[in-house]
C-alpha positions in Angstrom: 239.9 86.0 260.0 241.7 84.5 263.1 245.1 84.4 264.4 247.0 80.7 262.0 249.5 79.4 264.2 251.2 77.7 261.0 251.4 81.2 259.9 254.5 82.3 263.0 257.4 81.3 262.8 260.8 82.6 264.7 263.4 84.4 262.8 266.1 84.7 265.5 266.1 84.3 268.9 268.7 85.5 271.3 269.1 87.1 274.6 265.5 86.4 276.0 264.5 88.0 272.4 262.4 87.1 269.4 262.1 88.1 266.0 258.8 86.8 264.5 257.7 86.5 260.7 253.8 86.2 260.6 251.9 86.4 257.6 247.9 86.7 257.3 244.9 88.4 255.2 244.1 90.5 257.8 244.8 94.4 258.0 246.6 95.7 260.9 243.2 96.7 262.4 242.5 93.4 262.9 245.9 92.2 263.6 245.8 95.0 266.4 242.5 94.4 267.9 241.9 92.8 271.4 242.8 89.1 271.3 244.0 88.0 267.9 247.8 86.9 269.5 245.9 85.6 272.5 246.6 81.5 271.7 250.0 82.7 270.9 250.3 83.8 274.7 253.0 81.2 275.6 255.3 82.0 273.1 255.0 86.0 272.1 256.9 88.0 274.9 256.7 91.7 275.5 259.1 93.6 273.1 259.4 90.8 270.8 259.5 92.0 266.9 257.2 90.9 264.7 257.4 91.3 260.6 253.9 90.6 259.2 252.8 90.3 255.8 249.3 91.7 255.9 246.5 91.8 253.8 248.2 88.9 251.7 244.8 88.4 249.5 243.6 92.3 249.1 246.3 95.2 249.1 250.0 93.3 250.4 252.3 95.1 252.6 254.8 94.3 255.0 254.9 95.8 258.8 257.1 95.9 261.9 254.6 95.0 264.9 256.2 94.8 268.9 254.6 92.9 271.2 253.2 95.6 274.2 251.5 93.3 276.8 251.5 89.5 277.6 249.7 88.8 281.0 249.6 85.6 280.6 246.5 85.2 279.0 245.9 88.0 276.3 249.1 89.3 274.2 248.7 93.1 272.2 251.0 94.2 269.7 250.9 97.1 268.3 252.6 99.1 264.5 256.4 99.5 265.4 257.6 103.1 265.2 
């Protein structure tokens, strides 16, 4: 599936930081890949946190994400550590 802008929604926001809650049927493959924040580009920022539910329709889990690159026109995250 796609990136579902309903689907993001801020958590708390301070200091030029944002926590994120995203949920989606995707796996963290997909959430991962090239481009699937990309129309998010205007509001995800590098460093951000992100909790996703993924995989809402298959296996459910919950995962820390962090936004690694926004140059203005693609955004990656990758699995927080």
């Amino acid at each position: 599936m796609a990136f579902s802008a309903p689907n993001l929604s801020v958590l708390a926001y301070a200091n030029n930081f944002t926590l994120w809650h995203y949920t989606s049927v995707d796996n963290t493959a997909t959430i991962t890949g090239s481009g699937y924040f990309n129309n998010a580009v205007d509001m995800l920022r590098v460093n951000d946190l992100m909790i996703i539910n993924i995989d809402t329709d298959g296996t459910p889990a919950t995962k820390f994400y962090i936004v690694t690159g926004n140059d203005g026109s693609s955004v990656s995250v990758t699995v927080y550590s």
